[in-house]
C-alpha positions, 0 to 999 in steps of 0.5 A, a space after each residue: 558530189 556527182 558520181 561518174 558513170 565509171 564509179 557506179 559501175 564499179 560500185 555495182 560489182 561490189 556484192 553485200 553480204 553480212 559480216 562473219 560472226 560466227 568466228 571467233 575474233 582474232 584480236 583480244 578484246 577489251 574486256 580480256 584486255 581489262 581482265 588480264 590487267 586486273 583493271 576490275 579488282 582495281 577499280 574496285 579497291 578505288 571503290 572501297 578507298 573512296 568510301 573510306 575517304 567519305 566517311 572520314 570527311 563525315 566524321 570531320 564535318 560531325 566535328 565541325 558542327 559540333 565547334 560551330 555550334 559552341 561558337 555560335 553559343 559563345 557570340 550569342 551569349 557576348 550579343 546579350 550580354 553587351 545589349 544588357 550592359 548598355 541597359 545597366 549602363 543606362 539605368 545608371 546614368 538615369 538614376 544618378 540623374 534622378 537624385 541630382 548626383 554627378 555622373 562619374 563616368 568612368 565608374 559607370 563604365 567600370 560598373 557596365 563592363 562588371 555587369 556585362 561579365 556576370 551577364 555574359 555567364 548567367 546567358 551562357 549557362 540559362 539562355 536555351 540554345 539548339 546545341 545546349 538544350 540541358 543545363 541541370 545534368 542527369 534531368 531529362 530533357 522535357 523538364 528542362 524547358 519548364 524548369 527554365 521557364 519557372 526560374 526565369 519566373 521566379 527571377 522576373 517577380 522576385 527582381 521587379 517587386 524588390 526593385 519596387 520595394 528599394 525604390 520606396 523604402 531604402 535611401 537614394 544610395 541603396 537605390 543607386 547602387 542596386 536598381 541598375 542590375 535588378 532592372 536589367 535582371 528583371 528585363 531579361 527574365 521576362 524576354 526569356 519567359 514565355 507571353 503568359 507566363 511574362 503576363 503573370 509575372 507583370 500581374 504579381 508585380 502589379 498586384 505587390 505594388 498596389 497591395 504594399 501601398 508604393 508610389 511612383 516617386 517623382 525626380 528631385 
């Protein structure tokens, strides 16, 4: 905007000069303002009233991890169980198949839901989980895993050379009856083992059937 002759001069007359600071000022400022309201002491008992707060809702979420991870124990071990059931469910049908029997198949599936129960109790309390790495009390943790690892050893040789024996020595009713849950034993112990230690245990397998003098037996 073009300034007129009249207002340059006008603004001419007008002398700069520095404000006055050496005066106190007339009016309160703020900071007495916030110090005659206590507005510190009360920002600062804010401050500890938060903290109290974030330290609740830590303890809360401590809590909720603890539930989650018990849950996700429990759906992990109705995860295998099923998968295990669905195996014996299998063997079952396939051994009734071998001998020529007729397939009931509400006893099967009677005889799936048993096994997946007893499943579902041996995962929760063997299989190793994050929030469950102890299941013998009073032994320390480093030992857990390899007494783990044994069992399930243990477990894998003795089912696979049993189901070997029954399978050439009992009759086809012993067979019927036990090779379904011995096979599914002998499969998840020999998941849960470690790649040597599931090689081993094949070998020991391997090794009775050779030296016992067993057979493949063939279908009816």
């Amino acid at each position: 905007m073009v300034r007129t002759r009249k207002e340059k001069k006008a603004a001419e007359g007008i002398k700069l000069s520095h404000p006055d600071r050496t005066a106190a000022p007339s009016e309160d400022t703020l900071l007495k303002l916030a110090q005659d309201r206590n507005l510190f002491e009360e920002a600062e008992r804010q401050k500890r009233k938060n903290a109290k707060h974030r330290d609740s809702d830590d303890e809360s979420d401590d809590g909720d991890d603890i539930l989650s991870s018990t849950a996700d124990r429990v759906l992990e071990a109705i995860l295998w169980s099923i998968s295990l059931s669905m195996l014996h469910f299998t063997l079952d049908v396939l051994v009734q198949h071998q001998y020529a029997i007729s397939i009931i198949w509400p006893q099967i599936i009677i005889r799936s839901v048993q096994a997946s129960i007893v499943f579902f109790l041996l995962i929760y309390v063997l299989h190793p989980h994050v929030s469950a790495p102890s299941f013998v009390p009073g032994l320390p943790v480093r030992f857990q895993y390899p007494l783990r690892q044994i069992l399930f050893l243990t477990a894998s040789v003795t089912s696979g050379c049993y189901l070997v024996h029954i399978s050439n020595r009992y009759s086809y009713l012993a067979v019927m009856k036990q090779s379904p849950p011995l096979g599914c034993l002998w499969v998840w112990s020999v998941i849960e083992l470690d790649l040597p230690y599931a090689v081993l245990s094949l070998a020991c397998i391997g090794g009775f059937f050779y030296q016992g003098g067993y057979t493949i037996k063939q279908p009816y």
